[in-house]
C-alpha positions as protocol buffer text, in pm:
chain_id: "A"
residue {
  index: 1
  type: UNK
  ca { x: 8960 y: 7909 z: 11747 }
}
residue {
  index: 2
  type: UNK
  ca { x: 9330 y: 8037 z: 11737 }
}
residue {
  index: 3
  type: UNK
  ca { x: 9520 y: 7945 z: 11991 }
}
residue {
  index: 4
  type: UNK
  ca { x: 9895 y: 7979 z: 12100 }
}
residue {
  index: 5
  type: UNK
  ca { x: 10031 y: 7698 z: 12309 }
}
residue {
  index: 6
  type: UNK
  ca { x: 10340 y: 7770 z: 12501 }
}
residue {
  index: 7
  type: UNK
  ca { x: 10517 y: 7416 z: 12628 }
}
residue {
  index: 8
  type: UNK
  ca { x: 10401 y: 7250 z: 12307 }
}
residue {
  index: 9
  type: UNK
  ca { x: 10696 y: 7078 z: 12240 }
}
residue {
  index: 10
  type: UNK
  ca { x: 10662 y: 6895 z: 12607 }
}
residue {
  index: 11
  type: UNK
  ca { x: 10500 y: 6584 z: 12702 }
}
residue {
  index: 12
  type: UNK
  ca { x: 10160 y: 6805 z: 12834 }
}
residue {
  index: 13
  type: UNK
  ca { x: 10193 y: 7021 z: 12540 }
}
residue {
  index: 14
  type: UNK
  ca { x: 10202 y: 6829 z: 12260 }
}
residue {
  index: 15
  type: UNK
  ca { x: 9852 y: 6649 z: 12404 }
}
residue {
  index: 16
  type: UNK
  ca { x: 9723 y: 6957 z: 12364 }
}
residue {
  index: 17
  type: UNK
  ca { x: 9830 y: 7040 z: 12027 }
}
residue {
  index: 18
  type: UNK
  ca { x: 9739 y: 6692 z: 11881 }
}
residue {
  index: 19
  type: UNK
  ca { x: 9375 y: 6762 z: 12017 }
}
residue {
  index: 20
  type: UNK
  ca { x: 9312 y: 7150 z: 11968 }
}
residue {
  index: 21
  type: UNK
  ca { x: 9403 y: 7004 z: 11610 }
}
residue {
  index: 22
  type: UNK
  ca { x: 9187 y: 6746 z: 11576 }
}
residue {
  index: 23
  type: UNK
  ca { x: 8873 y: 6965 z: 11718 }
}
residue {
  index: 24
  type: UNK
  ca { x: 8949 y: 7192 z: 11402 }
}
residue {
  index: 25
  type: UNK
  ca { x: 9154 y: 7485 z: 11593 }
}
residue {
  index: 26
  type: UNK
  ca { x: 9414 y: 7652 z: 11449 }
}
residue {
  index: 27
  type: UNK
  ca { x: 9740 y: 7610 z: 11651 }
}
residue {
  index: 28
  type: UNK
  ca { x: 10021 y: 7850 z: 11677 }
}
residue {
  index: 29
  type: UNK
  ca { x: 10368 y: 7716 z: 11897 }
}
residue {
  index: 30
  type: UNK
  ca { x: 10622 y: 7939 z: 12022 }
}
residue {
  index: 31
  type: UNK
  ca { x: 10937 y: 7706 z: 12075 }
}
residue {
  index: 32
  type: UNK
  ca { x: 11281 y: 7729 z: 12121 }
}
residue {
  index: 33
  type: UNK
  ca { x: 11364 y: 7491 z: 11866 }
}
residue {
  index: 34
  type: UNK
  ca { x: 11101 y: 7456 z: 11584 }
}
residue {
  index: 35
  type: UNK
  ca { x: 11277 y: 7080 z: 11497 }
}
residue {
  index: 36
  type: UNK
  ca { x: 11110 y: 6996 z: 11792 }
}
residue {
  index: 37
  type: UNK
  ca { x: 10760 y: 7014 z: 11641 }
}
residue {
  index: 38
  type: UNK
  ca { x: 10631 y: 6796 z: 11398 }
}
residue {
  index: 39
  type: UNK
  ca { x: 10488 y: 6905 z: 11094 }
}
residue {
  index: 40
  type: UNK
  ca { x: 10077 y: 6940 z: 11086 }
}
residue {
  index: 41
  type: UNK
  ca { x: 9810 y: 7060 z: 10921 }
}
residue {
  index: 42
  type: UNK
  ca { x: 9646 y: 7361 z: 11090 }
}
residue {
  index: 43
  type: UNK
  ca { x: 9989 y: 7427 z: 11325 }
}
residue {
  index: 44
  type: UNK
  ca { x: 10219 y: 7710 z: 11296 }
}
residue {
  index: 45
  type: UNK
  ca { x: 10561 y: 7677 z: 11447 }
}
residue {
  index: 46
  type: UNK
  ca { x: 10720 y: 7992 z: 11553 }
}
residue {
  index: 47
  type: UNK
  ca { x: 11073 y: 8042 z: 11681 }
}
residue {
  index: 48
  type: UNK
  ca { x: 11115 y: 8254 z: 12018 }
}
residue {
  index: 49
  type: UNK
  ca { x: 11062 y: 8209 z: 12421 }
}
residue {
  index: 50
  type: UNK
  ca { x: 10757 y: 8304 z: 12568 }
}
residue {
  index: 51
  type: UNK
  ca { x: 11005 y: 8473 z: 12868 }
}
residue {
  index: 52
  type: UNK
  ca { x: 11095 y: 8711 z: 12593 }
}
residue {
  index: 53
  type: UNK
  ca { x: 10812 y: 8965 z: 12576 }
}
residue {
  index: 54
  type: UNK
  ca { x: 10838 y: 9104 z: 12190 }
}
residue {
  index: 55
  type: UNK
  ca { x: 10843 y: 8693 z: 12135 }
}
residue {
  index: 56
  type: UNK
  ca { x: 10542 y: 8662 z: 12297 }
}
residue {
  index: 57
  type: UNK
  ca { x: 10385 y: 8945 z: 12205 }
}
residue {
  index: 58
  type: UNK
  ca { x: 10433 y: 8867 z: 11819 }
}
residue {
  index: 59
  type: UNK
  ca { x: 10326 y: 8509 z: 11864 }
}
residue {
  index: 60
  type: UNK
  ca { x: 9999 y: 8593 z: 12046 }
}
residue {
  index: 61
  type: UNK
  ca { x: 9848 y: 8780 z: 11827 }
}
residue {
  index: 62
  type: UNK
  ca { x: 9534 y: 8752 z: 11658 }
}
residue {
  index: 63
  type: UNK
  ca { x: 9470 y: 8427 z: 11951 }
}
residue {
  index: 64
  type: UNK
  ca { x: 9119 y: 8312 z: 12083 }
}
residue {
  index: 65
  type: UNK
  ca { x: 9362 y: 8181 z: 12424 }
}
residue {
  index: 66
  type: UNK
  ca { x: 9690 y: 8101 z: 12544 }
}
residue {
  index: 67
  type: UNK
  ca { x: 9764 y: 7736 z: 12663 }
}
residue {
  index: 68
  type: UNK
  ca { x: 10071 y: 7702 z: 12887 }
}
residue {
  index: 69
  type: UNK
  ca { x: 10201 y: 7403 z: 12978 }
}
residue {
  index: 70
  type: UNK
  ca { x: 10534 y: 7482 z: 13076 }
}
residue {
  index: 71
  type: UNK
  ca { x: 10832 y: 7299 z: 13309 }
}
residue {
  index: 72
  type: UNK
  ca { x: 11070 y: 7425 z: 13512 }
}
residue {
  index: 73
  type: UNK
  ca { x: 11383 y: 7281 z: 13357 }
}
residue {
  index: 74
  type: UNK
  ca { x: 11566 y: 7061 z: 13572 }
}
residue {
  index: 75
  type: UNK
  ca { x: 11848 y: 6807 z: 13499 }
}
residue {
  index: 76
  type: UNK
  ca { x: 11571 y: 6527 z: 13451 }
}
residue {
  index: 77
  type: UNK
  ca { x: 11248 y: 6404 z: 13432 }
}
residue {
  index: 78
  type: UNK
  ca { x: 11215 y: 6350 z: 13792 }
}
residue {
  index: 79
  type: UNK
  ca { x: 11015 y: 6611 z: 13941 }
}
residue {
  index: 80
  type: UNK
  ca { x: 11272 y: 6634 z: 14261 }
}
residue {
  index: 81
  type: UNK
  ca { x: 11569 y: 6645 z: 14047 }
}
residue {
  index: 82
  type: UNK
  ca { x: 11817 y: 6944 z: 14080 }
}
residue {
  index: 83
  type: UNK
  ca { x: 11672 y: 7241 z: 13859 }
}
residue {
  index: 84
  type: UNK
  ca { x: 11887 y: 7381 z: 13612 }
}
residue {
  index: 85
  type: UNK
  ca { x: 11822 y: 7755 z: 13714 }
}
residue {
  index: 86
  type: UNK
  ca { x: 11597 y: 7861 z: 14002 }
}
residue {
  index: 87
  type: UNK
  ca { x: 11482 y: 8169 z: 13829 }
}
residue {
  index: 88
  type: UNK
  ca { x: 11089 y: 8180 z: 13857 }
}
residue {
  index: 89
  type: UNK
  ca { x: 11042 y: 8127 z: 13451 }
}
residue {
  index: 90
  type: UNK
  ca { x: 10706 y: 8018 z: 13513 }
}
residue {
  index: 91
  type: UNK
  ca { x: 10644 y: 8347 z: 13700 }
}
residue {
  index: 92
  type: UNK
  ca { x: 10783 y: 8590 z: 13381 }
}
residue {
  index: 93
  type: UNK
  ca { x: 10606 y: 8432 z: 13158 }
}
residue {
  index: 94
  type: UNK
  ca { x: 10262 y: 8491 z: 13355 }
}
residue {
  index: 95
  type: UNK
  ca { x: 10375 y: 8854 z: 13386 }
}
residue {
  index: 96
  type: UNK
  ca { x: 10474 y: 8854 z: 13000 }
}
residue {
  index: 97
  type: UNK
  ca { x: 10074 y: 8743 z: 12933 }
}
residue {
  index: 98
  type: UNK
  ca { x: 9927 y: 8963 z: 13182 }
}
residue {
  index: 99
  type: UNK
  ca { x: 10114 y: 9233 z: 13058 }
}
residue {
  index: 100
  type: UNK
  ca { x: 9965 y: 9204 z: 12696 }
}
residue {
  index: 101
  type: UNK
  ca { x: 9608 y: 9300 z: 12856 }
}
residue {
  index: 102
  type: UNK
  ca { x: 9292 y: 9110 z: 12939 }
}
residue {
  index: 103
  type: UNK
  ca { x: 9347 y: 8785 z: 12785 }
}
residue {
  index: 104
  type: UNK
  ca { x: 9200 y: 8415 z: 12804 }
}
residue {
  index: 105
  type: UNK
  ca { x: 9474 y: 8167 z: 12966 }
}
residue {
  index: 106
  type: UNK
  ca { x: 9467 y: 7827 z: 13125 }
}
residue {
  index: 107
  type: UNK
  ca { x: 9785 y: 7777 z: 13257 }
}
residue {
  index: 108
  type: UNK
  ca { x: 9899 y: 7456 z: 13387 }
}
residue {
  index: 109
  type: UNK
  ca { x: 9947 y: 7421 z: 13815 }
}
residue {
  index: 110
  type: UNK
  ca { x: 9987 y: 7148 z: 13999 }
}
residue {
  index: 111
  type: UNK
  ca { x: 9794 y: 7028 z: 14321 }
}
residue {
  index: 112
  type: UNK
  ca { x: 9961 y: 7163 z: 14636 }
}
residue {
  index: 113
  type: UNK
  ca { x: 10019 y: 7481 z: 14548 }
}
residue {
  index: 114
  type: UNK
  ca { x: 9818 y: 7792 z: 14710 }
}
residue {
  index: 115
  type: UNK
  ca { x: 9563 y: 7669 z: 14962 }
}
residue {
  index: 116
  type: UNK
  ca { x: 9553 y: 7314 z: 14824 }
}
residue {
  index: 117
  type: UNK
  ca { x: 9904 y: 7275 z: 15004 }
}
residue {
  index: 118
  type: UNK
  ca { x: 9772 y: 7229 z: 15335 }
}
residue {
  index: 119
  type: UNK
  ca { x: 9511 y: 6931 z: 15226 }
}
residue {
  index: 120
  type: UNK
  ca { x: 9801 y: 6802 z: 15022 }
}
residue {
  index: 121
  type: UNK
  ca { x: 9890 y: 6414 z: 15118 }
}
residue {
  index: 122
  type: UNK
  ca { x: 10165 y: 6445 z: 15348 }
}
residue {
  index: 123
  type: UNK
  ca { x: 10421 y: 6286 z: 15115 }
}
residue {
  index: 124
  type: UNK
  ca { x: 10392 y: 6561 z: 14853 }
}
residue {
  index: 125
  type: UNK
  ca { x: 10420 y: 6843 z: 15107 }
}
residue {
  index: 126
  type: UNK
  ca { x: 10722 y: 6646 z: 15236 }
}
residue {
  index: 127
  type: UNK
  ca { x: 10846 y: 6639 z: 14901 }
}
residue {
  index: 128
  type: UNK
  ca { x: 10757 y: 7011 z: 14877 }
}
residue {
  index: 129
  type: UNK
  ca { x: 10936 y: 7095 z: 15159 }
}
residue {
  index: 130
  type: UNK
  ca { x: 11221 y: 6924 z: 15173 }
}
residue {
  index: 131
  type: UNK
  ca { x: 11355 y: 6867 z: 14796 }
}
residue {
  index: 132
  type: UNK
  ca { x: 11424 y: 7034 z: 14526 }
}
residue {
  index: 133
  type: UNK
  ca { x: 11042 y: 7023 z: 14440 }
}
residue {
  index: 134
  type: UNK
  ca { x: 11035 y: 7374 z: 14669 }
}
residue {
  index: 135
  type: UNK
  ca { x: 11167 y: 7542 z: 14348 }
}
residue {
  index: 136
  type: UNK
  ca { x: 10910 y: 7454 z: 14108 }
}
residue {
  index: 137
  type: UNK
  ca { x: 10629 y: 7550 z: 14398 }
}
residue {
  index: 138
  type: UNK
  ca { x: 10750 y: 7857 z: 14453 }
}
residue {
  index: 139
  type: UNK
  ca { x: 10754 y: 7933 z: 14063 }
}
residue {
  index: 140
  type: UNK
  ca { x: 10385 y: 7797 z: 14073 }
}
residue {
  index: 141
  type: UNK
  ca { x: 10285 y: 8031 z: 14394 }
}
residue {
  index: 142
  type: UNK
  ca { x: 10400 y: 8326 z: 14236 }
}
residue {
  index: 143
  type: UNK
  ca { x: 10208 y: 8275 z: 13881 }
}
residue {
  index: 144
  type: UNK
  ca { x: 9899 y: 8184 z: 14071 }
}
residue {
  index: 145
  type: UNK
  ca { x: 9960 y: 8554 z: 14285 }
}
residue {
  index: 146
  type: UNK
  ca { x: 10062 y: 8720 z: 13981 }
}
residue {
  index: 147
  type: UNK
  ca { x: 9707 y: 8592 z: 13833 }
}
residue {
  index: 148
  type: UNK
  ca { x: 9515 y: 8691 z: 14092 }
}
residue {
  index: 149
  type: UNK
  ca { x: 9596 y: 9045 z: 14150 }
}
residue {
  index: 150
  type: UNK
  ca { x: 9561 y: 9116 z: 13758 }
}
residue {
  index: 151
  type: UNK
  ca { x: 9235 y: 9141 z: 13535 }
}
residue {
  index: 152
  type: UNK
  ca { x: 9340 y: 8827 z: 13257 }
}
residue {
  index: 153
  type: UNK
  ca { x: 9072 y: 8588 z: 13206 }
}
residue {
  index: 154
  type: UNK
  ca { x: 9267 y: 8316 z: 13376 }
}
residue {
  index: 155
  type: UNK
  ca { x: 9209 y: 7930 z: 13456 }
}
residue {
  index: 156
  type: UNK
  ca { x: 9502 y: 7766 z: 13640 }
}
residue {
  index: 157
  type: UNK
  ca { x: 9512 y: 7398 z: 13658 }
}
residue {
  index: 158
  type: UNK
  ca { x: 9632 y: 7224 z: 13976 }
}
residue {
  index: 159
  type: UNK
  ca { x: 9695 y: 6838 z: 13813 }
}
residue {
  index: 160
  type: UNK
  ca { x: 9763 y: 6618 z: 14038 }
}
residue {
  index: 161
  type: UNK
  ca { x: 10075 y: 6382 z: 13945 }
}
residue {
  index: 162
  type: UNK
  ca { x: 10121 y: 6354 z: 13587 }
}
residue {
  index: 163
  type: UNK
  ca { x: 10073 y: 6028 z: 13405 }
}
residue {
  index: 164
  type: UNK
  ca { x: 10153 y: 5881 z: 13044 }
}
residue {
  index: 165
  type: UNK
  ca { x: 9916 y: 5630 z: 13058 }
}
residue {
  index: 166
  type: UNK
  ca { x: 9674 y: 5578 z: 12772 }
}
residue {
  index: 167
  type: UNK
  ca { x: 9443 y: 5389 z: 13013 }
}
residue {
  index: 168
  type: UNK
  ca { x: 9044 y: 5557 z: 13018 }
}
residue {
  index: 169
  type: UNK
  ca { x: 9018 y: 5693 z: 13393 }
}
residue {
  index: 170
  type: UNK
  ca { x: 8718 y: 5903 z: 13494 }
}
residue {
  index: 171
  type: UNK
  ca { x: 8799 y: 6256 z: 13503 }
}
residue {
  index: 172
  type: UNK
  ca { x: 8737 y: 6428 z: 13900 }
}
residue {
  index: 173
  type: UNK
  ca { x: 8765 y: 6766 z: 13883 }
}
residue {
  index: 174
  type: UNK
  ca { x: 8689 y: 6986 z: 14196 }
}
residue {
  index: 175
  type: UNK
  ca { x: 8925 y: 7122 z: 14482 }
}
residue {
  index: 176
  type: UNK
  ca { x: 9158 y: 6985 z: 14700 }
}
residue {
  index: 177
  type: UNK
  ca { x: 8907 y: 6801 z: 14933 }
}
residue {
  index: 178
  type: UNK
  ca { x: 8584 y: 6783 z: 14746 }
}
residue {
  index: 179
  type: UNK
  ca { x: 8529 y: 6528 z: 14578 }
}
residue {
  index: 180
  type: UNK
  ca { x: 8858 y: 6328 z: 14749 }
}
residue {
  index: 181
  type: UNK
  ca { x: 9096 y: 6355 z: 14409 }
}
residue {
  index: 182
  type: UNK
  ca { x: 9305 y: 6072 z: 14281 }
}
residue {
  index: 183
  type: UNK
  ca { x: 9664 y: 6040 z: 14272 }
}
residue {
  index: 184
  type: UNK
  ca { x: 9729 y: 6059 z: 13881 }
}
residue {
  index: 185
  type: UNK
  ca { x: 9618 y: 6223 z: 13597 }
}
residue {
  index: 186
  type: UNK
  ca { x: 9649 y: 6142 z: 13258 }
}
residue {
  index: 187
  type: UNK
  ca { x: 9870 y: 6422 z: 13094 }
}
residue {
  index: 188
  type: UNK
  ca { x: 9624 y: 6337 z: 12756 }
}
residue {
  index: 189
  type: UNK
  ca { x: 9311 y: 6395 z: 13048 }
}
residue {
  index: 190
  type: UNK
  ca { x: 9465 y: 6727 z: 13131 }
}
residue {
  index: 191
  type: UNK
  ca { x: 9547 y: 6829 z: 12797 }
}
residue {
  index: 192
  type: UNK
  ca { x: 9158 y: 6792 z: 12676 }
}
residue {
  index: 193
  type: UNK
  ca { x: 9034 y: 6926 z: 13043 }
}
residue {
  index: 194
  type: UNK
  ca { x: 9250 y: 7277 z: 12984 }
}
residue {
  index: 195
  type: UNK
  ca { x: 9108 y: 7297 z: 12597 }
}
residue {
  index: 196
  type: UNK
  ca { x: 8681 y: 7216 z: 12702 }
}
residue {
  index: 197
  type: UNK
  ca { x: 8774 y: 7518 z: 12935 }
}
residue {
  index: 198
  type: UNK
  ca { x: 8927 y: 7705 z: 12655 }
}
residue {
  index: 199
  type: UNK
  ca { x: 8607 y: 7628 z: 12451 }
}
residue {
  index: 200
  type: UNK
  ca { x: 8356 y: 7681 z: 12696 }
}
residue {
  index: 201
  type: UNK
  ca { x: 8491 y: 7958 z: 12888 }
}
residue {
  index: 202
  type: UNK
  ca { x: 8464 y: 7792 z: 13197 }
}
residue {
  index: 203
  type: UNK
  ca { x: 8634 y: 7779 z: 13540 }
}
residue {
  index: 204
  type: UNK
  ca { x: 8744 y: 8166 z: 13525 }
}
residue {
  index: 205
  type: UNK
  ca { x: 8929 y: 8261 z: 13816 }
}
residue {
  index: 206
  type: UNK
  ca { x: 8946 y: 7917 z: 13965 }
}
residue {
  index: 207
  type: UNK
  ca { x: 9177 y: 7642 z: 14021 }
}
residue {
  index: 208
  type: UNK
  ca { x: 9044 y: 7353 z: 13983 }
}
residue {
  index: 209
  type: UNK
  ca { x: 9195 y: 7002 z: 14127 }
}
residue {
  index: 210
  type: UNK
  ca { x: 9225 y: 6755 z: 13854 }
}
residue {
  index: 211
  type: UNK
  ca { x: 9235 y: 6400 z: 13877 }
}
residue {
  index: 212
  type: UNK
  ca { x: 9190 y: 6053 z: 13796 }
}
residue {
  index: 213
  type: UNK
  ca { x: 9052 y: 5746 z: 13990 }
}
C-alpha cells in the first residue's frame, strides 16, 4: 500500500513508519523538517504541514490511507505541561483530510475523550479537568465530531497512556468498559494496531480503547 503518515517524525509516528516499512508499504512523510527523518528504503520525505491544505493535498495523493499521529505541541513531554498554542491543530488537520473527500484515516485519540470520558479513572478526568490536559481534549473532541458528521472512512484510536517500553504486553482492544483496559500502551503496540486496521479495513467508524495488561 501507499500510505502518508502525518506525525512521523514523533515518538508514535516513527513506530509506524519503521513497520508500514518493514510489511513492504510504501511510506510517504509530510514534516516540517525533513532532517528529522532518517533516510529509508521505500520512504519519501516531503516538506510541508499537514495544517496547510495545498501541503496536504499534494502529499496525499496517489495514498491507500492516511496515518496521523499527531501532538499538540506543548513546552514538554509531559502531557499536562503548558501548550505552546491552544489553537485546535489537531482539529484543522481532520478538516484538511475530510475536506479532500472520502478517504481511509486512522487517526490517533486517546482514552477519555467522547463518551469514554465518563468511564475514565478518576485521576485522568481530574487531570482532564483541571490541567492543562483540557487543551489537548478539547482538540481531540472536536476531530472525533468533525469525523463523525463527515463521510471519510475513519478509525480513531483512543490509546490509553502512552508507553516506550519494548516489553511484549497482550494487546486489549475494545471500549472504555469492556473488556476492563489497562493503563499503558506500548506506543510500538499502537503503531502496528492503527496499520492491521489500515490493512484490513477494520474498525470503520469506531473508536476503539487500546491497551495493554
Amino acid at each position: 500500500m501507499n500510505l502518508l503518515v502525518l506525525g512521523a517524525s514523533g515518538r508514535t509516528g516513527k513506530h509506524i513508519v519503521d513497520q508500514a516499512l518493514s510489511r513492504g508499504h510504501h511510506v510517504t512523510a509530510l514534516v516540517r523538517n525533513p532532517n528529522s527523518m532518517q533516510a529509508q528504503d521505500g520512504l519519501t520525505v516531503i516538506k510541508g504541514t499537514p495544517t496547510n491544505p495545498a501541503d496536504l493535498a499534494a502529499a496525499e495523493q496517489g495514498k491507500d490511507a492516511i496515518l496521523v499521529a499527531l501532538n499538540n505541541p506543548r513546552q514538554s513531554d509531559a502531557p499536562w505541561a503548558k501548550p505552546i498554542t491552544t489553537e485546535k491543530i489537531l482539529t484543522k488537520v481532520a478538516e484538511n483530510i475530510i475536506a479532500l473527500g472520502k478517504k481511509r484515516v486512522v487517526f490517533l485519540s486517546a482514552a477519555g475523550v467522547g463518551d469514554s470520558f465518563e468511564t475514565a479513572p478518576w485521576f485522568m478526568r481530574f487531570m482532564i479537568k483541571r490541567t492543562n490536559l483540557g487543551y489537548a481534549y478539547a482538540d481531540h473532541n472536536s476531530v472525533e465530531q468533525a469525523f463523525r458528521a463527515s463521510d471519510a472512512s475513519w478509525t480513531l484510536v483512543r490509546a490509553m497512556g502512552l508507553s516506550n517500553s519494548e516489553k511484549e504486553k497482550a494487546l486489549i482492544v475494545g471500549t472504555a468498559t469492556t473488556p476492563k483496559p489497562g493503563m499503558m500502551v506500548r506506543r510500538s503496540a499502537v503503531a502496528k494496531f492503527m496499520l492491521d486496521c489500515v490493512e484490513n479495513d477494520s474498525h470503520v467508524g469506531q473508536t476503539p480503547v487500546v491497551s495493554e495488561r
